[in-house]
PDB file as gemmi writes it, atoms N, CA and C in Angstrom:
CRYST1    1.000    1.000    1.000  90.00  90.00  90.00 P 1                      
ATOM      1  N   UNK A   1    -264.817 247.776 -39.532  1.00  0.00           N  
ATOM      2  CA  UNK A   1    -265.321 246.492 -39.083  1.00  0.00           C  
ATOM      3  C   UNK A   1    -264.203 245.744 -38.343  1.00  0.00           C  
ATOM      4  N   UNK A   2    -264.362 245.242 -36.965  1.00  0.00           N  
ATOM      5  CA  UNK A   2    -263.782 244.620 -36.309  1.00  0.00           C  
ATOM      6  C   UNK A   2    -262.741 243.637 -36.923  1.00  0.00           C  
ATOM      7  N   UNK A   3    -263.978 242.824 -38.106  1.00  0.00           N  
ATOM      8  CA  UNK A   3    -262.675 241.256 -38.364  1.00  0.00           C  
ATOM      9  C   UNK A   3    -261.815 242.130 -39.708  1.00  0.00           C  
ATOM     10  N   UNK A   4    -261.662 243.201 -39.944  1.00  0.00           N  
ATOM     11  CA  UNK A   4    -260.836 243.894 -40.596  1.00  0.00           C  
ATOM     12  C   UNK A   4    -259.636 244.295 -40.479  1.00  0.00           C  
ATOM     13  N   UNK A   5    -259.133 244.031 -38.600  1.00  0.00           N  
ATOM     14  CA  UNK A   5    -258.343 244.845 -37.599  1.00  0.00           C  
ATOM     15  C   UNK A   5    -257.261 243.762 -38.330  1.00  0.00           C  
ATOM     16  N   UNK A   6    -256.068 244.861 -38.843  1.00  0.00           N  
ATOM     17  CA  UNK A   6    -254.580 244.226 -38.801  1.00  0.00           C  
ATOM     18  C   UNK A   6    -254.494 242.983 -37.173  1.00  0.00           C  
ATOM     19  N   UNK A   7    -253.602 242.095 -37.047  1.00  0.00           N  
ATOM     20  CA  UNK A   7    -253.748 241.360 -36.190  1.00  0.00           C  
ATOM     21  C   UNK A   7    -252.153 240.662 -36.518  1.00  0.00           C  
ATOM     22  N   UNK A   8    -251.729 240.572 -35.169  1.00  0.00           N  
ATOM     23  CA  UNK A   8    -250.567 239.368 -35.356  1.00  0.00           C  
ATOM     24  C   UNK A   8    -250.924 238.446 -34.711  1.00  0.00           C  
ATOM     25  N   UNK A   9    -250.793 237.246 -34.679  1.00  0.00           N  
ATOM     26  CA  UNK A   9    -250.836 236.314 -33.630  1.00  0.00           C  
ATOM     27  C   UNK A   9    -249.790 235.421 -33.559  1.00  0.00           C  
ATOM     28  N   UNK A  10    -248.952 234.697 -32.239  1.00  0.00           N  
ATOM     29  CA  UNK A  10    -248.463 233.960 -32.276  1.00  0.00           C  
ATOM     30  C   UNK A  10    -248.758 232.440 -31.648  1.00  0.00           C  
ATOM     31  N   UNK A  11    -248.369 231.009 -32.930  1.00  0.00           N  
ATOM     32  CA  UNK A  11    -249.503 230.109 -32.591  1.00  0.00           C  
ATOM     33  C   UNK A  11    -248.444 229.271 -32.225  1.00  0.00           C  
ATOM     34  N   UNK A  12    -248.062 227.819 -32.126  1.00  0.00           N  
ATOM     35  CA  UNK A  12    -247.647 226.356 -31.829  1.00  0.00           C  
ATOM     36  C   UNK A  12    -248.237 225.896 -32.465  1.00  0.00           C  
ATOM     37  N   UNK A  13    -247.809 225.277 -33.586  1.00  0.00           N  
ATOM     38  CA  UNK A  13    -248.925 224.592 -34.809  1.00  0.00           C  
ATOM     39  C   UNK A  13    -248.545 223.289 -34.518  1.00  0.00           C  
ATOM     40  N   UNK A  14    -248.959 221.966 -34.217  1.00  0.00           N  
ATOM     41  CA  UNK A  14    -248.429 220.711 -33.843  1.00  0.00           C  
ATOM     42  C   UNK A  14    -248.546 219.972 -35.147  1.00  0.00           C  
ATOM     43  N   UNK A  15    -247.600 219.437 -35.878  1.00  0.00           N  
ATOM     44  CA  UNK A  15    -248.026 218.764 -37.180  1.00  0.00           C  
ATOM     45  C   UNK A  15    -247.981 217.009 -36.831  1.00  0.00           C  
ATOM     46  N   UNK A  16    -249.148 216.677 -36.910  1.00  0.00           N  
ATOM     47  CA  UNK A  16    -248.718 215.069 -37.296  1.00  0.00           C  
ATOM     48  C   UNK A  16    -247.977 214.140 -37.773  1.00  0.00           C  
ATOM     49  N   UNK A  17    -247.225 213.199 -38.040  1.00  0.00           N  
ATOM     50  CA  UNK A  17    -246.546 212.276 -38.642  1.00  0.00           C  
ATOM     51  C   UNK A  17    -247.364 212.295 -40.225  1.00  0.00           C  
ATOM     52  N   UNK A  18    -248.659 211.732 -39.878  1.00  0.00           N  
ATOM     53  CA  UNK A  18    -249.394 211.723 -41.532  1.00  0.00           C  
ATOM     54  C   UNK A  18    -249.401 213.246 -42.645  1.00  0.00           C  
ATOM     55  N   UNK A  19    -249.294 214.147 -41.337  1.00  0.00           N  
ATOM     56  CA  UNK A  19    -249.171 215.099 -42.234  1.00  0.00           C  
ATOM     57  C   UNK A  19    -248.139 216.002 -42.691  1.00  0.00           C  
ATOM     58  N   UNK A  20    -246.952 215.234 -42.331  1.00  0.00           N  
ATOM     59  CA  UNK A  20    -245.273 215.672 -42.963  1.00  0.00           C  
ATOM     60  C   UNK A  20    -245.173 216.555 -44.168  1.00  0.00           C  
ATOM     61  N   UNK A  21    -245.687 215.235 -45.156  1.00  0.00           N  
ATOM     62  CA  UNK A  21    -245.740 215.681 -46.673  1.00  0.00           C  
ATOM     63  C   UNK A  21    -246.535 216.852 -47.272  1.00  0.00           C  
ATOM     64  N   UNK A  22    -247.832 217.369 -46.079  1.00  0.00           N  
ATOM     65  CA  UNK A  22    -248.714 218.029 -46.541  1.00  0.00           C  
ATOM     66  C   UNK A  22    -248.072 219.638 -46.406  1.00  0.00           C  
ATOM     67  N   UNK A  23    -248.576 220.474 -47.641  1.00  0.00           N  
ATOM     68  CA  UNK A  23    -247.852 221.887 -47.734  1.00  0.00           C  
ATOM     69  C   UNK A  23    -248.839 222.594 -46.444  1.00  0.00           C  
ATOM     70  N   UNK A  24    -248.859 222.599 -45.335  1.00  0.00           N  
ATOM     71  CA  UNK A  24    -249.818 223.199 -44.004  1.00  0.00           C  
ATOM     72  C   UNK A  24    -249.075 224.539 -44.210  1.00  0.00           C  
ATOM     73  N   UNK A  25    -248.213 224.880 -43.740  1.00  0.00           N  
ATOM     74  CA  UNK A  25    -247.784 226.175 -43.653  1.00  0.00           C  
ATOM     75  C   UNK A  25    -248.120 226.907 -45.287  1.00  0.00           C  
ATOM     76  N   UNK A  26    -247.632 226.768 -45.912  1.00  0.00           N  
ATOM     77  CA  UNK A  26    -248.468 226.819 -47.309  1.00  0.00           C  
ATOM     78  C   UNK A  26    -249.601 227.768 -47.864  1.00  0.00           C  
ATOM     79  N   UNK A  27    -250.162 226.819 -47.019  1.00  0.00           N  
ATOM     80  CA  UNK A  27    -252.030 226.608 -47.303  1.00  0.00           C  
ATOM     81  C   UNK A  27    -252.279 227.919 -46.455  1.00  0.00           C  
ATOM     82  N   UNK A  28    -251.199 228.104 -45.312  1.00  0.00           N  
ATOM     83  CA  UNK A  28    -251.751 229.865 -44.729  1.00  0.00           C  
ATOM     84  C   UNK A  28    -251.667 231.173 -45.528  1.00  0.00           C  
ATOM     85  N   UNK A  29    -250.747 230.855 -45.996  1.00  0.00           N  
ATOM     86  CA  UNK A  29    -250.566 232.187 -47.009  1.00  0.00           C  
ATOM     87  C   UNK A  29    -251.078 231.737 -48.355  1.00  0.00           C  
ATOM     88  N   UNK A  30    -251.311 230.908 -48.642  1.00  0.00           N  
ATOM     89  CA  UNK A  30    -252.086 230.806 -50.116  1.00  0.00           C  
ATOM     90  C   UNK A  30    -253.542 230.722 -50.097  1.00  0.00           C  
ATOM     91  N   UNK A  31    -254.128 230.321 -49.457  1.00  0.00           N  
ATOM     92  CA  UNK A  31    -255.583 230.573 -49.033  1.00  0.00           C  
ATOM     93  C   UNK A  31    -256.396 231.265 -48.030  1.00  0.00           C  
ATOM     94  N   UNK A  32    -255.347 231.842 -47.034  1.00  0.00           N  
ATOM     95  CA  UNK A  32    -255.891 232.938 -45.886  1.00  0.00           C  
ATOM     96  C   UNK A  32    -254.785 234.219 -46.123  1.00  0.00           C  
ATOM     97  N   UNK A  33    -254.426 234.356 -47.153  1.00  0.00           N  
ATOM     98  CA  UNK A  33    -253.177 235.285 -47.596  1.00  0.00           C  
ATOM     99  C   UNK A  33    -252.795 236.241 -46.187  1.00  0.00           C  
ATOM    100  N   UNK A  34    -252.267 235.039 -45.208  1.00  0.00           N  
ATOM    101  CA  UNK A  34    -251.288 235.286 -44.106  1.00  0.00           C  
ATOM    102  C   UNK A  34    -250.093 235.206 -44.409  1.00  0.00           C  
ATOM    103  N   UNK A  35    -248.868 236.670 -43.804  1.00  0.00           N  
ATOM    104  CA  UNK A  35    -247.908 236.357 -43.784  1.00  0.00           C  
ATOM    105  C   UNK A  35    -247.557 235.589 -42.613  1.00  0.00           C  
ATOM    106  N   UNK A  36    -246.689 234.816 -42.735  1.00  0.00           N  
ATOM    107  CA  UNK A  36    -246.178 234.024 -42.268  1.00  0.00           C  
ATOM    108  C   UNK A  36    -244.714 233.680 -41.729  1.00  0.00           C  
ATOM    109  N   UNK A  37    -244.397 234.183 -40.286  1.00  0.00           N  
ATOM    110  CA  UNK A  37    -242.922 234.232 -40.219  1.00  0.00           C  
ATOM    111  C   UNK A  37    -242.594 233.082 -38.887  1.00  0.00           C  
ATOM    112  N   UNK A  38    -241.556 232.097 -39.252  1.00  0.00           N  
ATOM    113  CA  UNK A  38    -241.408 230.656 -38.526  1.00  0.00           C  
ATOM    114  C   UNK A  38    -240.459 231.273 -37.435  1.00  0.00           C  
ATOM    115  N   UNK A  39    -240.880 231.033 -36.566  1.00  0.00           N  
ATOM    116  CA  UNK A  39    -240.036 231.671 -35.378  1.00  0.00           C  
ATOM    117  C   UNK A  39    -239.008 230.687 -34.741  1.00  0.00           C  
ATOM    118  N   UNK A  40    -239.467 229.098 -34.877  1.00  0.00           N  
ATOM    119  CA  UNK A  40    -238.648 228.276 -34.150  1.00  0.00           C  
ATOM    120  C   UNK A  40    -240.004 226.668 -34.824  1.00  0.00           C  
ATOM    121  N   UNK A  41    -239.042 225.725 -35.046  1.00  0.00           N  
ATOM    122  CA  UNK A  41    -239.778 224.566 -35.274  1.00  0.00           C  
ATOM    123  C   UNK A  41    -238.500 223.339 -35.095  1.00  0.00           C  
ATOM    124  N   UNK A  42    -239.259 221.779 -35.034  1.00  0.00           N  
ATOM    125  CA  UNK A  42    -238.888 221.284 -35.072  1.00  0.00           C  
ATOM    126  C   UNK A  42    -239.305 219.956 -35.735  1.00  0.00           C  
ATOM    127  N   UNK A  43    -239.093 219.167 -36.878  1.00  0.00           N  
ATOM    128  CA  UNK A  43    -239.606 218.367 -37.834  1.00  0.00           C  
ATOM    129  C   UNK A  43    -238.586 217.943 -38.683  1.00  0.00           C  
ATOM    130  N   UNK A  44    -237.823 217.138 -38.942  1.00  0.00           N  
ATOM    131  CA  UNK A  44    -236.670 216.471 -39.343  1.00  0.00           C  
ATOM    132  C   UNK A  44    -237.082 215.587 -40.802  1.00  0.00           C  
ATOM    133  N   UNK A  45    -236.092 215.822 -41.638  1.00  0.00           N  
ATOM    134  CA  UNK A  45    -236.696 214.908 -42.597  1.00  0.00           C  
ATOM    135  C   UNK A  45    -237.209 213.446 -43.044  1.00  0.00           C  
ATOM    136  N   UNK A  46    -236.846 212.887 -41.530  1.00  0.00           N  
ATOM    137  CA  UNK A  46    -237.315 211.527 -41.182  1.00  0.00           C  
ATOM    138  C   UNK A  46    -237.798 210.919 -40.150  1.00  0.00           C  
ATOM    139  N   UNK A  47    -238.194 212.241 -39.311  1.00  0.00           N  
ATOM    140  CA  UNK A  47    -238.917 212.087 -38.294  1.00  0.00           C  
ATOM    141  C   UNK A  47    -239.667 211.029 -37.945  1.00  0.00           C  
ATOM    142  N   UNK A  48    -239.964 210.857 -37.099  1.00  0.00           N  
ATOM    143  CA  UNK A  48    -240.572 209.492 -36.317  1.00  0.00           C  
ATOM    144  C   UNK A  48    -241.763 210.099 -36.231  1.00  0.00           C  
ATOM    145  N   UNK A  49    -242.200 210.943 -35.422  1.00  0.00           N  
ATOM    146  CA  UNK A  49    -243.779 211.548 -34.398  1.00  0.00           C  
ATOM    147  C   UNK A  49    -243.782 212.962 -35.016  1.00  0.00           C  
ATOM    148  N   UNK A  50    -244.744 213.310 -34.240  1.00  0.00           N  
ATOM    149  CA  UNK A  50    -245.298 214.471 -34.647  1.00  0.00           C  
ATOM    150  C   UNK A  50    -243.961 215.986 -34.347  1.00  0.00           C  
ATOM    151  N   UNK A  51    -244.378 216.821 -35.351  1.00  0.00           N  
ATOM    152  CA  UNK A  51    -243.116 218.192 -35.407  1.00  0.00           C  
ATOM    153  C   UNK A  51    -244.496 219.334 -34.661  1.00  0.00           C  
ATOM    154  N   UNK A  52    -243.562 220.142 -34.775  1.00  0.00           N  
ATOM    155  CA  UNK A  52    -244.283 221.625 -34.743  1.00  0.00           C  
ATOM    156  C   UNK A  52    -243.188 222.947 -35.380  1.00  0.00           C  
ATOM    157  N   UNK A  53    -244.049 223.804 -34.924  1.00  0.00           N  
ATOM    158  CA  UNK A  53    -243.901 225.428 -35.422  1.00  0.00           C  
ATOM    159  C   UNK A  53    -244.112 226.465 -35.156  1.00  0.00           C  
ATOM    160  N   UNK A  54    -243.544 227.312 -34.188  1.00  0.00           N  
ATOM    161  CA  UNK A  54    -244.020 228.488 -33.759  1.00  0.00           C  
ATOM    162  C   UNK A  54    -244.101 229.300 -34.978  1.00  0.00           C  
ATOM    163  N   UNK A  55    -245.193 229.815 -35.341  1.00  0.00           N  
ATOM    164  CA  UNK A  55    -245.544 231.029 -36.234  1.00  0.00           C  
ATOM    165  C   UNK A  55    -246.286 232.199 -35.733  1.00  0.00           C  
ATOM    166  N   UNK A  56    -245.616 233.028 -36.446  1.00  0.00           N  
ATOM    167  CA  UNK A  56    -246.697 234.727 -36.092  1.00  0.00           C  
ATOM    168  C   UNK A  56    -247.179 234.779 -37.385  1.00  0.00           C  
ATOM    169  N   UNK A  57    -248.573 234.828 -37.297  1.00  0.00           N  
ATOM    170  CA  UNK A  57    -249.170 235.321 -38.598  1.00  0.00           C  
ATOM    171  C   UNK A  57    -249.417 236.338 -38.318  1.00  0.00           C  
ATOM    172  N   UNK A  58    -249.838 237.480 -39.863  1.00  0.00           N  
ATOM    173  CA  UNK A  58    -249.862 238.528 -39.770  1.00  0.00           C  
ATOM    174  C   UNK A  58    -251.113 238.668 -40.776  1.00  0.00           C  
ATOM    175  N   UNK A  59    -251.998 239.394 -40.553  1.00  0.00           N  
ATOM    176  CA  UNK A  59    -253.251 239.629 -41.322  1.00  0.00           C  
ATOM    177  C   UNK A  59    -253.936 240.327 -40.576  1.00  0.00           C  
ATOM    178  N   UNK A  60    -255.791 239.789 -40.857  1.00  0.00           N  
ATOM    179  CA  UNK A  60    -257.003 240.175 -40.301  1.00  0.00           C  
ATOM    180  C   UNK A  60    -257.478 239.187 -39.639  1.00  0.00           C  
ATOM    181  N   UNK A  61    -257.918 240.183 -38.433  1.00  0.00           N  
ATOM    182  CA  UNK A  61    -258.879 238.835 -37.329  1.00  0.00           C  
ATOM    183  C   UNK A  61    -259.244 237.838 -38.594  1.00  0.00           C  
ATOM    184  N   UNK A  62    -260.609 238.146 -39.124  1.00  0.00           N  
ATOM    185  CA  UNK A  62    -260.934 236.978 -39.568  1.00  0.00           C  
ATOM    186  C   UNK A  62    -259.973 236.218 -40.588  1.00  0.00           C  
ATOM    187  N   UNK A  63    -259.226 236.494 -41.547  1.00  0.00           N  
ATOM    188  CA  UNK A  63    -257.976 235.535 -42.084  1.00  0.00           C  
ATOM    189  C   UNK A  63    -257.580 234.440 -40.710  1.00  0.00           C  
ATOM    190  N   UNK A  64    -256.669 235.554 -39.785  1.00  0.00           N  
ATOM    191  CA  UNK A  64    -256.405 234.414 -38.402  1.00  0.00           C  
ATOM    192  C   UNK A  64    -257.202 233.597 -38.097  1.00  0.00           C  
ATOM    193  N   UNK A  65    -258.725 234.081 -37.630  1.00  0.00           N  
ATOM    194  CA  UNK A  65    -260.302 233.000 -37.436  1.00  0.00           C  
ATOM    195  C   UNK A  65    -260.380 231.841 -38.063  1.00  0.00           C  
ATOM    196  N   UNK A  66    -260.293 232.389 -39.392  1.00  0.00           N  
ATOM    197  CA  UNK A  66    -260.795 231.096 -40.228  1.00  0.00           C  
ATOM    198  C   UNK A  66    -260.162 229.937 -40.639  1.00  0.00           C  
ATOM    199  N   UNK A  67    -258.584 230.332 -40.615  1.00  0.00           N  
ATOM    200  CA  UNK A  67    -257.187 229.865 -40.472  1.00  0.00           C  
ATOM    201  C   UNK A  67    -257.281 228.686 -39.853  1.00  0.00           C  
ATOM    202  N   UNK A  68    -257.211 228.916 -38.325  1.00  0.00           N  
ATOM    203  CA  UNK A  68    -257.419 228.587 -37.166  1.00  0.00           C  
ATOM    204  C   UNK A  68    -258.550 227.443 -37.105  1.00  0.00           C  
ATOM    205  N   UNK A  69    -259.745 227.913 -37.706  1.00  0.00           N  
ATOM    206  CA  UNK A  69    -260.704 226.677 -37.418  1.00  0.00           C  
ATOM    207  C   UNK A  69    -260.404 225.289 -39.011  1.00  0.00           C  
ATOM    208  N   UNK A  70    -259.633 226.315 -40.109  1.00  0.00           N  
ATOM    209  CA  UNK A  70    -259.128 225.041 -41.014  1.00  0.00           C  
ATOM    210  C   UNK A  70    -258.302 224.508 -40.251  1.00  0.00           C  
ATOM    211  N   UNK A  71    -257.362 224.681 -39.318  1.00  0.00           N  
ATOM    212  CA  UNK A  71    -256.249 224.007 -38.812  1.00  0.00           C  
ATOM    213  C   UNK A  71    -256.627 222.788 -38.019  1.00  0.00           C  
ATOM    214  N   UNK A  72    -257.261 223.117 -37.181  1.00  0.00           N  
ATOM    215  CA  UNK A  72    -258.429 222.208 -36.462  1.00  0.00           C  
ATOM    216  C   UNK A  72    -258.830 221.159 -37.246  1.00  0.00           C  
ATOM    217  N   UNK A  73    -259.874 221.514 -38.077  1.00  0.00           N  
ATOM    218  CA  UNK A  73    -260.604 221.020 -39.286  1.00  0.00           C  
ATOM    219  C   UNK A  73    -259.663 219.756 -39.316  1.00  0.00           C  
ATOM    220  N   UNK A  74    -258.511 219.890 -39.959  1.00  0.00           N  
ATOM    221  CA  UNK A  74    -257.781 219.093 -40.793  1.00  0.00           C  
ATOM    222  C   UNK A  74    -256.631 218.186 -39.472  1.00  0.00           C  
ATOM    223  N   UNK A  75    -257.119 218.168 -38.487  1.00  0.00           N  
ATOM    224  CA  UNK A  75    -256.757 217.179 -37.248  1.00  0.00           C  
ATOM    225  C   UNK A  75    -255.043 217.778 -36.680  1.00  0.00           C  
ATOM    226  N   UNK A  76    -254.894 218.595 -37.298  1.00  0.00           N  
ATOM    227  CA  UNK A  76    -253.514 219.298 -36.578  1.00  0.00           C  
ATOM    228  C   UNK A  76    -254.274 220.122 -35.269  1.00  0.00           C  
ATOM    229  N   UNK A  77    -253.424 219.858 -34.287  1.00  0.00           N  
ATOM    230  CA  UNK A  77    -253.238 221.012 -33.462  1.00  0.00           C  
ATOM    231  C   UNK A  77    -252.631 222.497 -33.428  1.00  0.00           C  
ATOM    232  N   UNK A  78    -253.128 223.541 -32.965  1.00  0.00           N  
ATOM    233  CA  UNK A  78    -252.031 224.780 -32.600  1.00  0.00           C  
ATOM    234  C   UNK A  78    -252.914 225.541 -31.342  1.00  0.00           C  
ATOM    235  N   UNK A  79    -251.809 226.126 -30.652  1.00  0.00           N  
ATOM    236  CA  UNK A  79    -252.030 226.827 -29.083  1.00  0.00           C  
ATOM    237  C   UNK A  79    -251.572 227.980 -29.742  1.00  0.00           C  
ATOM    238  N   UNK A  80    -252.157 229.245 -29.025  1.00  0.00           N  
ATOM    239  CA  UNK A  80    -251.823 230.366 -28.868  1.00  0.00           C  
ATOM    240  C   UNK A  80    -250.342 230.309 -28.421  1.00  0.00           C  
ATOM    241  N   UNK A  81    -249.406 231.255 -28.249  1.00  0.00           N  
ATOM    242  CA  UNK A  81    -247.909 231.344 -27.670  1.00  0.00           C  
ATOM    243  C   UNK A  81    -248.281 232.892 -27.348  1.00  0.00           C  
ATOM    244  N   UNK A  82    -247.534 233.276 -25.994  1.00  0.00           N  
ATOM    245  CA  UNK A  82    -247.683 234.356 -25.444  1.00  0.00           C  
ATOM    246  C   UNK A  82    -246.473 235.354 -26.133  1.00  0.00           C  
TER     247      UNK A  82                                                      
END                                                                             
């Protein structure tokens, strides 16, 4: 089955100011049991505006899919990265 296919993807996860405190990266591997490897970010412990995060997740299409539309969901941004 297709959404079965091993899959890497690499994303730009944009995190909000409101959502500093929240465990987001986290929540990928504990509820879409994605690995998760941070390639480059930027988010300071007293940041002013919004951070981000290049990540490659590593799983199944659908883990990545569904991932992806919680990320959304929950008012963060992320772009594909080539």
């Amino acid at each position: 089955m297709a959404s079965d296919t091993p899959t890497n993807k690499r994303i730009r996860l944009r995190i909000p100011k409101d959502y500093h405190q929240e465990p987001v990266i986290s929540r990928l591997v504990s509820d879409y049991n994605l690995t998760v490897n941070i390639t480059a970010a930027i988010l300071g412990a007293n940041a002013v505006g919004d951070g981000w995060f290049d990540l490659e997740l590593k799983g199944t299409e659908a883990q990545t899919r569904i991932s992806h539309k919680d990320i959304k969901k929950r008012g963060q941004k992320l772009r594909k990265c080539i």
